[in-house]
C-alpha positions as CSV (number, residue, x, y, z in Angstrom):
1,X,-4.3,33.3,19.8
2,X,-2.6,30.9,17.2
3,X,0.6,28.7,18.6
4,X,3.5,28.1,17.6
5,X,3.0,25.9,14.3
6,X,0.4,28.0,12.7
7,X,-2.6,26.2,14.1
8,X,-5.2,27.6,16.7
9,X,-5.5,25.4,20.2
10,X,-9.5,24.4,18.5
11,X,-8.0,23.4,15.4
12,X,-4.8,21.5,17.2
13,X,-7.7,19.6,19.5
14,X,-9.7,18.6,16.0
15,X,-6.6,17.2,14.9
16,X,-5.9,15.0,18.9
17,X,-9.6,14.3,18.1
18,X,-9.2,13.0,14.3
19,X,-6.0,10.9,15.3
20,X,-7.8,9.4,17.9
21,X,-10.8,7.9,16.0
22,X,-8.6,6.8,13.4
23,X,-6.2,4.8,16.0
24,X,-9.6,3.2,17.3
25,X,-10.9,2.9,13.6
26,X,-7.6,0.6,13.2
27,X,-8.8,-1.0,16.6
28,X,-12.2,-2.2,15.3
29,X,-10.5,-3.5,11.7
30,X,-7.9,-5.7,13.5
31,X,-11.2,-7.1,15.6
32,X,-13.7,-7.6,12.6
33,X,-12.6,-6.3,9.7
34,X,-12.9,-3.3,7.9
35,X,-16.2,-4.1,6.6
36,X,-17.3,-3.5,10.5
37,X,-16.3,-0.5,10.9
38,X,-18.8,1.7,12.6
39,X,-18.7,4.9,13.9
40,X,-21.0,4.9,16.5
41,X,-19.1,1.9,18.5
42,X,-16.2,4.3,18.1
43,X,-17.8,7.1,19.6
44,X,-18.9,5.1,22.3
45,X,-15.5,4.2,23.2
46,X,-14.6,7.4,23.3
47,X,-16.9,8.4,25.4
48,X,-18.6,10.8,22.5
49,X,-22.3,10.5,21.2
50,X,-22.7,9.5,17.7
51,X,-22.9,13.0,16.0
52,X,-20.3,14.8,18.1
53,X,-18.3,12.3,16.1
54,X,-20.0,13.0,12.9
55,X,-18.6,16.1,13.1
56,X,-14.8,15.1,12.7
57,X,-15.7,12.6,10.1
58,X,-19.0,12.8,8.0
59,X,-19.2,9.1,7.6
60,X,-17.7,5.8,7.4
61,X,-16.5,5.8,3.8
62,X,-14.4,9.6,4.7
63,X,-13.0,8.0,7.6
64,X,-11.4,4.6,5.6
65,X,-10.5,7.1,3.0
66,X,-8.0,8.5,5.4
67,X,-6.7,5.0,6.6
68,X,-6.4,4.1,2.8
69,X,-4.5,7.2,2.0
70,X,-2.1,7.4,5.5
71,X,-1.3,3.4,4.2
72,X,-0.8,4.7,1.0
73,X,1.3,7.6,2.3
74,X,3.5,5.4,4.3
75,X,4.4,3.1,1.9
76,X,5.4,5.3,-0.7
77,X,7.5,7.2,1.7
78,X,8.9,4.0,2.4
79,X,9.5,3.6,-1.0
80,X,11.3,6.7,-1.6
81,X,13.5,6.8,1.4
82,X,14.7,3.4,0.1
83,X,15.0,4.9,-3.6
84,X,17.1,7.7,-1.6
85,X,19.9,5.1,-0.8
86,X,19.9,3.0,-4.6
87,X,17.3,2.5,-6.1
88,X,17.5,-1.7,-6.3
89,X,14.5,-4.2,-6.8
90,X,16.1,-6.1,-3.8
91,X,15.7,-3.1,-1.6
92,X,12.2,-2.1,-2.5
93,X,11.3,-6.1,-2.1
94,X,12.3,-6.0,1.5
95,X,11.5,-2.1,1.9
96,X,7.7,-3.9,0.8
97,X,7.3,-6.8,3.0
98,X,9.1,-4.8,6.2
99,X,6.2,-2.3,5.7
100,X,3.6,-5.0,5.4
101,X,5.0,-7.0,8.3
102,X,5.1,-3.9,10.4
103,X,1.4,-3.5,10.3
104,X,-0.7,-6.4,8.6
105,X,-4.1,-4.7,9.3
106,X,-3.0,-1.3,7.0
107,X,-1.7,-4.0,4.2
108,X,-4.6,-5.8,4.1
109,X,-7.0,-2.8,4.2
110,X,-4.9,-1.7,0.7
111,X,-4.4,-4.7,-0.6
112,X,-6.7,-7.2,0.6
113,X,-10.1,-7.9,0.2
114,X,-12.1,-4.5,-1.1
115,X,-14.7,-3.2,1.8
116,X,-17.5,-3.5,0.5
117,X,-19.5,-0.3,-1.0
118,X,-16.4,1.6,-0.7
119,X,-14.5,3.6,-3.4
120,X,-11.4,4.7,-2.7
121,X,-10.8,8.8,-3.3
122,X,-9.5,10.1,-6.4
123,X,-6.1,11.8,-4.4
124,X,-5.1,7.9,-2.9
125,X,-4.5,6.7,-6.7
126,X,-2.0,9.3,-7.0
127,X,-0.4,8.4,-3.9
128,X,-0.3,4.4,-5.3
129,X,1.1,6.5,-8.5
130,X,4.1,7.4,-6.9
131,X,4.7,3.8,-5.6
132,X,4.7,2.3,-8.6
133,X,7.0,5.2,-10.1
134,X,9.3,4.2,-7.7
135,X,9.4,0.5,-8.9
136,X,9.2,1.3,-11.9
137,X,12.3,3.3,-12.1
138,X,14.1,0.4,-10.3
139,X,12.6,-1.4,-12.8
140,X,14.1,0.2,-15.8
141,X,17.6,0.9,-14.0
142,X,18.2,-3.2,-14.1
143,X,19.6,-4.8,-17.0
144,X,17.6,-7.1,-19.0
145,X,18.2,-10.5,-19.3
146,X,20.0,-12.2,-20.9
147,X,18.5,-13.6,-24.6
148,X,15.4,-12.6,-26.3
149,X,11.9,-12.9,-24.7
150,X,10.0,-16.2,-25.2
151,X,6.9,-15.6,-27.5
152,X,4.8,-15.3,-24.8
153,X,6.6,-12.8,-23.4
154,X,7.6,-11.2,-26.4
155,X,3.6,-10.9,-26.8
156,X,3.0,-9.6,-23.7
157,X,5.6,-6.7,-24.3
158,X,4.3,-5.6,-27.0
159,X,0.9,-5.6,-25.6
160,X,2.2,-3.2,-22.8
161,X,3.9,-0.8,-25.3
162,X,0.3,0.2,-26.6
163,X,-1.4,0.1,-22.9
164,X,0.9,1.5,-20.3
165,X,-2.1,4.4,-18.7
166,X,-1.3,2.4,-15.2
167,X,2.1,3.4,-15.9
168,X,1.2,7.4,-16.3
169,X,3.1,7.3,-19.1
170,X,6.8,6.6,-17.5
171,X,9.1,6.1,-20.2
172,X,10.8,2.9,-19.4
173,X,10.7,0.1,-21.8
174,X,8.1,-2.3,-22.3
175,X,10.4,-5.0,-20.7
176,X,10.8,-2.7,-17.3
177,X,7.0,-2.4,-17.3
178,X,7.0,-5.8,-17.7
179,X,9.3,-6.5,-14.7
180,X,7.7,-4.0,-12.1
181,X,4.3,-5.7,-12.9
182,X,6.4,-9.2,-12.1
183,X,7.5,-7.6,-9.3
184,X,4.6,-6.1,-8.0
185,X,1.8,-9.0,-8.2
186,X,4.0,-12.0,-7.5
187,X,5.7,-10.4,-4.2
188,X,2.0,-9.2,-3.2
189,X,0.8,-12.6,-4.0
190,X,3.1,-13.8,-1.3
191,X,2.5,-11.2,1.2
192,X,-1.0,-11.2,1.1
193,X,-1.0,-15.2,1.6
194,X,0.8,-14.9,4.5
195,X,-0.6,-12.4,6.2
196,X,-4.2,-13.9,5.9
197,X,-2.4,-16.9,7.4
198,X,-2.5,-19.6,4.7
199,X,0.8,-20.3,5.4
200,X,0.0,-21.2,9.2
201,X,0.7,-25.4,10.0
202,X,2.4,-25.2,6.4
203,X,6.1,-26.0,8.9
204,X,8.6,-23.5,6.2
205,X,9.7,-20.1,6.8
206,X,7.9,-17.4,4.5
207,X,10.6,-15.1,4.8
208,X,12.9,-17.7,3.2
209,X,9.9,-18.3,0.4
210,X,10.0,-14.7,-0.2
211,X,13.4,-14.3,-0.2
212,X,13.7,-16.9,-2.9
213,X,11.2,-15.6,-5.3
214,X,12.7,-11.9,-4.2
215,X,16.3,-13.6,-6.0
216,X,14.3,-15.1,-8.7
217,X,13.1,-12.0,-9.5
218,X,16.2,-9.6,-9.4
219,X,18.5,-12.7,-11.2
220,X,19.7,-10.9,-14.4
């Protein structure tokens, strides 16, 4: 007999069982890294044999697929729930390092170092899709600044009005793509220093550091 949401008490355990590895999966990365992530030492912690566990998760590479895409996942809901109150480059900037902050190990796994012999599946780059759709439409909703573009810039620009595919085609201007990619790689520069701790015995605050470059950015 099926309860109350739908699901059948086997499939609702499967589910207990899933959540469970994955918890422990996250266990093992903060230890020694994603790229030590086995299955087997999970099972053994939870008191399974090796292919009991296979049978919730076929291998190691489905299993960080489904880290990478609940990270994924949170963040862009994280994204949008800020988007649902303004959307502001400001807000998404500390929206973005709250989320990292909150959990180092999932921002690292996403945007750190790639595990090795991984690939990512095809569903978590739509997911990273709707992040950057988010920025971008913050993006295009500032004003430009003030004065025309340097050369460089002005090169650059033009450059992204013929290759925006990382974009999927969102119909800001070339300056807006230009300011979400800004955005984007010098706020995860930042965050992804810290939180591999090359900051540590430095003596500033990052939050200040970030807050700085967050102003930088947003000046118009």
């Amino acid at each position: 007999m099926g309860e109350p949401d739908g699901r059948t008490p086997r499939e609702r355990y499967r589910t207990q069982v899933r959540e469970e590895v994955k918890q422990r999966a996250w266990e093992q990365i903060a230890e020694a890294g994603a790229s030590a992530l086995s299955l087997n030492a999970i099972a053994k912690k939870m008191g399974m044999s090796g292919p009991a566990l296979y049978r919730y998760f076929a291998n190691r590479d489905e299993l960080i697929g489904e880290l990478v895409r609940d990270a994924y996942r949170s963040l862009a809901d994280a994204f949008r729930v800020r988007a649902g109150a303004g959307t502001d480059l400001g807000g998404l900037a500390r929206t973005l390092r709250a989320w990292a902050l909150a959990d180092p190990q999932r921002y690292l796994l996403v945007y750190g170092t790639p595990v090795p012999g991984y690939r990512a599946p095809e569903d978590t780059t739509r997911i990273a899709a709707e992040i950057m759709a988010v920025l971008l439409d913050a993006s295009a909703a500032e004003e430009p600044p003030a004065g025309p573009p340097s050369p460089l810039e002005a090169h650059l620009e033009a450059h992204l009005a013929e290759h925006r595919d990382w974009a999927a085609q969102h119909p800001g201007p070339p300056s807006a793509l230009h300011r979400a990619l800004t955005f984007w790689t010098r706020l995860h520069g930042m965050l992804s220093l810290e939180l591999s701790g090359h900051f540590t015995g430095m003596g500033f605050d990052p939050a200040l550091l970030y807050d700085a470059e967050t102003e930088a950015l947003t000046a118009r």
